[in-house]
C-alpha positions as a Markdown table, in Angstrom:
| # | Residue | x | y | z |
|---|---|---|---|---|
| 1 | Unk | 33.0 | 15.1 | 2.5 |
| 2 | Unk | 33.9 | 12.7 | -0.6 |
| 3 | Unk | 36.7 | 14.0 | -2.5 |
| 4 | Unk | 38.8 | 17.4 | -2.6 |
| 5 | Unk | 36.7 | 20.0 | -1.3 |
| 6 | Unk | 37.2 | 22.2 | -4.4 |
| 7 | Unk | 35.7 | 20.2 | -6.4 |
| 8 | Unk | 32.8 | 19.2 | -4.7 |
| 9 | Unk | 32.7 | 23.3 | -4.2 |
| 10 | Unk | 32.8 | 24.4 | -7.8 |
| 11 | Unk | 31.5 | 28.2 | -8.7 |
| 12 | Unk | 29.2 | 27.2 | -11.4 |
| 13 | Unk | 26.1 | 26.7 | -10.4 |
| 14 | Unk | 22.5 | 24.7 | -12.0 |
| 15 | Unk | 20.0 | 27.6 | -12.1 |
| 16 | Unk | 16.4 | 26.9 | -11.5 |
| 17 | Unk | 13.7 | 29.5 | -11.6 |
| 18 | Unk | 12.1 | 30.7 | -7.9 |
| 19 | Unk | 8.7 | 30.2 | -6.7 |
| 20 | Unk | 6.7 | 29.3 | -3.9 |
| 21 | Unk | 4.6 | 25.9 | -3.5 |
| 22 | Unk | 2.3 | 25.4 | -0.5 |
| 23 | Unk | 2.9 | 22.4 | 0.8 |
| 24 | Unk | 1.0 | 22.1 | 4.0 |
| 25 | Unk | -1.4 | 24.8 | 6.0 |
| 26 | Unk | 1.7 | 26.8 | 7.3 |
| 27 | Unk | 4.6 | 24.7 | 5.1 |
| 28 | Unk | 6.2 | 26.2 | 1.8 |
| 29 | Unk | 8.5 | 24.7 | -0.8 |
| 30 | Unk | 11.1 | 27.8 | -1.9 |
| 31 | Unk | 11.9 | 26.5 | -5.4 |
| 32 | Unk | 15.3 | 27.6 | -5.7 |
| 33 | Unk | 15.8 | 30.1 | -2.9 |
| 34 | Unk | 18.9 | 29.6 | -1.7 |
| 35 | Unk | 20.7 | 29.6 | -5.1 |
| 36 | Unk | 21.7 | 33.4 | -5.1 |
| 37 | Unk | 23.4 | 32.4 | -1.3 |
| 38 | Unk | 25.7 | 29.5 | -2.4 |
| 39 | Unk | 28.7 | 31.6 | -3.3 |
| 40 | Unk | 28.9 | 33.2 | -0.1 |
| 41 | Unk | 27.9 | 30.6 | 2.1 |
| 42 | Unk | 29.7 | 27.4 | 0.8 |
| 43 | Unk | 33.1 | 28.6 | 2.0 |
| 44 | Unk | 31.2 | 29.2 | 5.6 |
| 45 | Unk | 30.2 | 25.5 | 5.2 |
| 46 | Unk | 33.9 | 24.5 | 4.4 |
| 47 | Unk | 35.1 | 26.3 | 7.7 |
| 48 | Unk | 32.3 | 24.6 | 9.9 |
| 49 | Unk | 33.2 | 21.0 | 8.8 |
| 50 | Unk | 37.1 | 21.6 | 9.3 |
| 51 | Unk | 36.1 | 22.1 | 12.9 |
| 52 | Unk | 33.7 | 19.9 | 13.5 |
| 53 | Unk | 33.8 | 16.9 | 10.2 |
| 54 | Unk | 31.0 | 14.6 | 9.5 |
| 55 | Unk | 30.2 | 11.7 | 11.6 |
| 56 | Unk | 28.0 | 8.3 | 11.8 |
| 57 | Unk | 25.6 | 8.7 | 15.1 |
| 58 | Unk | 24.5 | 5.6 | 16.5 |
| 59 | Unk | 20.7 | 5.8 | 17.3 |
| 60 | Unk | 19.7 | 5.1 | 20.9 |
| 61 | Unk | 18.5 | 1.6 | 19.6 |
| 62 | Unk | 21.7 | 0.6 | 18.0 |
| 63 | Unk | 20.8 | 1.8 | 14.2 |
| 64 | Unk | 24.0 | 3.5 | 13.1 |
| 65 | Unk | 22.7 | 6.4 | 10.5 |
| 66 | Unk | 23.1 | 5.9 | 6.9 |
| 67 | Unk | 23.3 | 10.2 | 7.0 |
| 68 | Unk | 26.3 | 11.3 | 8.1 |
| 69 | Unk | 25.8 | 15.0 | 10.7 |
| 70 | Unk | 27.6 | 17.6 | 12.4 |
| 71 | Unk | 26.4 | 20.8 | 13.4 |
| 72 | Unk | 26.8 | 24.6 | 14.0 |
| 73 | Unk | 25.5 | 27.3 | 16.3 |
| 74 | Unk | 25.0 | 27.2 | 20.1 |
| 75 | Unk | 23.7 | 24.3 | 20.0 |
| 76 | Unk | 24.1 | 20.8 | 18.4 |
| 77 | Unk | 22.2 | 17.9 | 17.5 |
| 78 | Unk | 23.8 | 14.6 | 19.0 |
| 79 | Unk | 22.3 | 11.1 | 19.5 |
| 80 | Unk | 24.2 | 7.9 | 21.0 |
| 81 | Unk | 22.9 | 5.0 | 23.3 |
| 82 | Unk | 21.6 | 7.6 | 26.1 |
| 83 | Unk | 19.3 | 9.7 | 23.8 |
| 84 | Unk | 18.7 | 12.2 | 21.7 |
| 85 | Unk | 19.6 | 15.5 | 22.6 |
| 86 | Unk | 21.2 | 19.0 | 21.7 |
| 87 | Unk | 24.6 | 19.8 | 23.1 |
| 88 | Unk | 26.5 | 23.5 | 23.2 |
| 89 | Unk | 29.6 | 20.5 | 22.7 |
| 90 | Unk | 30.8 | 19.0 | 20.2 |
| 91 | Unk | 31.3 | 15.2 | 21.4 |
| 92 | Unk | 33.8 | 14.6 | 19.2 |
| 93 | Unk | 36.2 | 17.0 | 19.8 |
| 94 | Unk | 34.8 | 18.3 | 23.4 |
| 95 | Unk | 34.7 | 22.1 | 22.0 |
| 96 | Unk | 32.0 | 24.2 | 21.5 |
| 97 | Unk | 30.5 | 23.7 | 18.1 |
| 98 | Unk | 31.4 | 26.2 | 15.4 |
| 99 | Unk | 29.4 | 29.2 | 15.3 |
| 100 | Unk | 27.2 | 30.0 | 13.1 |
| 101 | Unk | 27.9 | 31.5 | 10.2 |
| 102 | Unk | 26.2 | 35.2 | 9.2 |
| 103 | Unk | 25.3 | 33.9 | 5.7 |
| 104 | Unk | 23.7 | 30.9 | 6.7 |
| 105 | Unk | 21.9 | 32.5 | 9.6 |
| 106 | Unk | 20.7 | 35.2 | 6.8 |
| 107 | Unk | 19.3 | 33.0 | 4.5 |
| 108 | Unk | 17.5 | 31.0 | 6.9 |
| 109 | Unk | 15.8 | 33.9 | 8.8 |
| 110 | Unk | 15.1 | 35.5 | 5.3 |
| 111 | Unk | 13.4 | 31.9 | 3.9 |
| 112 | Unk | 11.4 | 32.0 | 7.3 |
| 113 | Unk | 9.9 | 35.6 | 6.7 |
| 114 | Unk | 9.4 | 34.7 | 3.5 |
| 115 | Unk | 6.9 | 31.5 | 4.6 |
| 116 | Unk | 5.2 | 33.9 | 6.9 |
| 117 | Unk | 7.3 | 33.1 | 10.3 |
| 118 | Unk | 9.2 | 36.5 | 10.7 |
| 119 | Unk | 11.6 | 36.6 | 14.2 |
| 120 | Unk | 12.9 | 33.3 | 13.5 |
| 121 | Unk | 16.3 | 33.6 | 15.5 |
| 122 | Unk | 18.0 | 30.0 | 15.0 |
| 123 | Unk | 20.2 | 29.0 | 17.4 |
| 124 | Unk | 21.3 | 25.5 | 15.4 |
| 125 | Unk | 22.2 | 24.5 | 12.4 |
| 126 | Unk | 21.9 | 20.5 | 11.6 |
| 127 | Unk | 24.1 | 19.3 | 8.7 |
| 128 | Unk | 23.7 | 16.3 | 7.6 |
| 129 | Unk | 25.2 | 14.6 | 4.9 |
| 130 | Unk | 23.4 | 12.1 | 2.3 |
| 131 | Unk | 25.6 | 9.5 | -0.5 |
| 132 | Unk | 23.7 | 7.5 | -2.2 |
| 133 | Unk | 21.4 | 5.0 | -0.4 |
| 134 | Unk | 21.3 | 7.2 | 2.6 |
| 135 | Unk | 18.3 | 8.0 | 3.9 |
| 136 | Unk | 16.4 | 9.7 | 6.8 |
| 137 | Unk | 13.4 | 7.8 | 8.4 |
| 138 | Unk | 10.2 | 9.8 | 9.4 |
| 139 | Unk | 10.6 | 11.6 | 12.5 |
| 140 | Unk | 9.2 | 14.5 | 14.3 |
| 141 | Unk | 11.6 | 17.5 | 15.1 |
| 142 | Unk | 11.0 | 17.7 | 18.9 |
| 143 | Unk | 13.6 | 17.8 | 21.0 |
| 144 | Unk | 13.2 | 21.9 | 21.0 |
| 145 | Unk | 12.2 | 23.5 | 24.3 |
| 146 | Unk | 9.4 | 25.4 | 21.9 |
| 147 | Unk | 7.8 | 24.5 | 19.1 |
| 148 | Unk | 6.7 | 28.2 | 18.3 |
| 149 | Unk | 10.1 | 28.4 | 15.6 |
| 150 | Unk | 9.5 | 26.9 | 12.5 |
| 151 | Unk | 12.3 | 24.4 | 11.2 |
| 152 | Unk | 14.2 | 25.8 | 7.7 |
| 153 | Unk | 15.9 | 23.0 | 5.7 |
| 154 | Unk | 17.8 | 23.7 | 2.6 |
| 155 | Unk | 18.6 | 21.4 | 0.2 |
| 156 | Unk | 22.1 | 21.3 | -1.2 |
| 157 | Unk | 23.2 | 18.9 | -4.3 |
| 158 | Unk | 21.9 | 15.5 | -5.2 |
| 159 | Unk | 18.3 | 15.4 | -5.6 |
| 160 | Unk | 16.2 | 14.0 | -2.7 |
| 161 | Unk | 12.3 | 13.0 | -2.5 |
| 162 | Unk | 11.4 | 14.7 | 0.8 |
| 163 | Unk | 8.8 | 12.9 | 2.9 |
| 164 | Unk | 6.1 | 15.2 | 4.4 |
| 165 | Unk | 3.4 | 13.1 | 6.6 |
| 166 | Unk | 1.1 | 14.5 | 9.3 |
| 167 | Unk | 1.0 | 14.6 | 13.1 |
| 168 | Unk | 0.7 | 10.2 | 13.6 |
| 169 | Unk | 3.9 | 8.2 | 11.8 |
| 170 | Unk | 1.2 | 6.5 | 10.0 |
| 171 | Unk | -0.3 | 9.1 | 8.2 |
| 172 | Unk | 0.0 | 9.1 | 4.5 |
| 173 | Unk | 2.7 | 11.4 | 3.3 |
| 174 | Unk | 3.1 | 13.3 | 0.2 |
| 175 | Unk | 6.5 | 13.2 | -1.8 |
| 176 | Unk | 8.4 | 16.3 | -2.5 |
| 177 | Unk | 11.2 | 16.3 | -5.3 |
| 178 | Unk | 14.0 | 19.0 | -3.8 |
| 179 | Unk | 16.6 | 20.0 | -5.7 |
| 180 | Unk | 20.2 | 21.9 | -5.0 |
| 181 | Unk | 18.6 | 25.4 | -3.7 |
| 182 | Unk | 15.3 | 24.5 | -2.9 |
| 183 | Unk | 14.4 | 25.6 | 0.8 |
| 184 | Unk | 11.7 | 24.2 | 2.6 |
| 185 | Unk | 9.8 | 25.9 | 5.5 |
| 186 | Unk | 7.7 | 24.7 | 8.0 |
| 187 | Unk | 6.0 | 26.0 | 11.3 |
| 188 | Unk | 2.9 | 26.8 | 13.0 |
| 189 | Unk | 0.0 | 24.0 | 12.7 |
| 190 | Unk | 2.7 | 21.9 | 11.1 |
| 191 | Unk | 5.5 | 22.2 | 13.0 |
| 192 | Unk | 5.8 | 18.8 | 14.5 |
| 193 | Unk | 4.2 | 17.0 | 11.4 |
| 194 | Unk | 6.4 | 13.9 | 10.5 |
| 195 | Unk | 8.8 | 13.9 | 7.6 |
| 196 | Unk | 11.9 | 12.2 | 6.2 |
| 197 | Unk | 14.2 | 11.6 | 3.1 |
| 198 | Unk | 14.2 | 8.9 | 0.7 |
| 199 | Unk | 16.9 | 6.8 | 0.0 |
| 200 | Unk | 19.0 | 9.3 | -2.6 |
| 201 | Unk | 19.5 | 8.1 | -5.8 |
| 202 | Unk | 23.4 | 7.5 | -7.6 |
| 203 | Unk | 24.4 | 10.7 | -9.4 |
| 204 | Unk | 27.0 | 13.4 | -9.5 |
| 205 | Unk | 26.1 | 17.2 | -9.0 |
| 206 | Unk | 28.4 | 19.8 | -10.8 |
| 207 | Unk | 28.6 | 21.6 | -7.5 |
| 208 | Unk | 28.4 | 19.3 | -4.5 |
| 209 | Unk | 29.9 | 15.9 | -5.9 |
| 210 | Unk | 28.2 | 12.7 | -5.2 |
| 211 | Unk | 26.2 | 13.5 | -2.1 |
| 212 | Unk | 23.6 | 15.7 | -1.0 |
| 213 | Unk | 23.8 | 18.3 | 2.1 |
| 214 | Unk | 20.9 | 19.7 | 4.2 |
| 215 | Unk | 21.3 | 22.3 | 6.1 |
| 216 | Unk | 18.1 | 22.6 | 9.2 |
| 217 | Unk | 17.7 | 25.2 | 11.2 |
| 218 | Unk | 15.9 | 25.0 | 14.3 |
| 219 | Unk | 15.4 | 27.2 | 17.9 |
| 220 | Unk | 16.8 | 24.5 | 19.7 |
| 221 | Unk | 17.3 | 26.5 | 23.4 |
């Protein structure tokens, strides 16, 4: 992460009022849900990256990602020349991948019920990290052994325009402004519908510094 972690970690906080926006059949934009959480589950963040920092993958084709990821939980998200694939390692470090932390799990199994998926038991925690320019091409989440979970991403930090397509690449997508707390959930009939993040625009938040974190949470195992 950019810069001395207590900075980029700062208590005060850009409040936004909570609602709920439909995005999709069985997909929901939490406006702000996550802001009461950020006390409590920042300093979680903190402990996960000094185990396991931030890293560029290199995409089986070569591309190096412009996002930066790590990961918590049983299992991680990894990607290299081989594949994409989840890993109970870390390939960095060869150690098991931090666990995940109670108030992350808690706030992602409480945004699920709250978009209709209740029993959502995540067993990984994505975390990638976006400076400006960065960017996430349009992708399917699927290399989950079920697609019965829905995926929970919180948005942490710089804005972002989410990209949320349907079930071919080259369906027409909508853009989604998401802004430090928002929450977005989707499962069900949407579950493996196509989305991704545009390149993220030069700015500084109060909280986070110059970057934007997502946290996803998937059933991965």
């Amino acid at each position: 992460m950019a810069g001395p972690t207590a900075d980029l970690f700062a208590d005060d906080a850009l409040q936004q009022p909570q609602k709920r926006e439909q995005i999709g059949e069985q997909s929901y934009l939490l406006r702000g849900y996550a802001l009461p959480w950020i006390e409590c589950l920042l300093p979680e963040l903190r402990r996960v990256l000094a185990q396991s920092p931030f890293r560029q993958m290199v995409t089986p084709g070569g591309f190096t990602m412009s996002a930066a990821l790590s990961s918590c939980g049983e299992l991680g998200w990894s990607t290299d020349a081989t594949g994409y694939r989840y890993t109970a390692i870390d390939p960095r470090n060869q150690q098991p991948w931090p666990a995940l932390p109670d108030a992350l799990r808690q706030l992602a199994v409480q945004a699920a019920t709250e978009a209709g998926f209740s029993g959502f038991a995540p067993d990984a925690c994505l975390i990638n990290r976006y400076v400006p320019g960065a960017r996430m091409s349009l992708h399917q989440d699927k290399n989950e052994r079920c697609y019965s979970a829905p995926v929970v991403s919180v948005s942490l930090g710089l804005p972002a325009i989410f990209l949320f397509g349907g079930h071919e690449r080259s369906d027409k997508t909508q853009k989604v402004s998401l802004f430090h707390g928002d929450v977005v959930v989707w499962g069900g009939v949407d579950r493996l519908r196509f989305h991704g993040v545009m390149p993220v625009k030069e700015g500084v938040h109060p909280i986070m510094g110059p970057q934007r974190i997502n946290l996803t949470f998937r059933t991965a195992g």
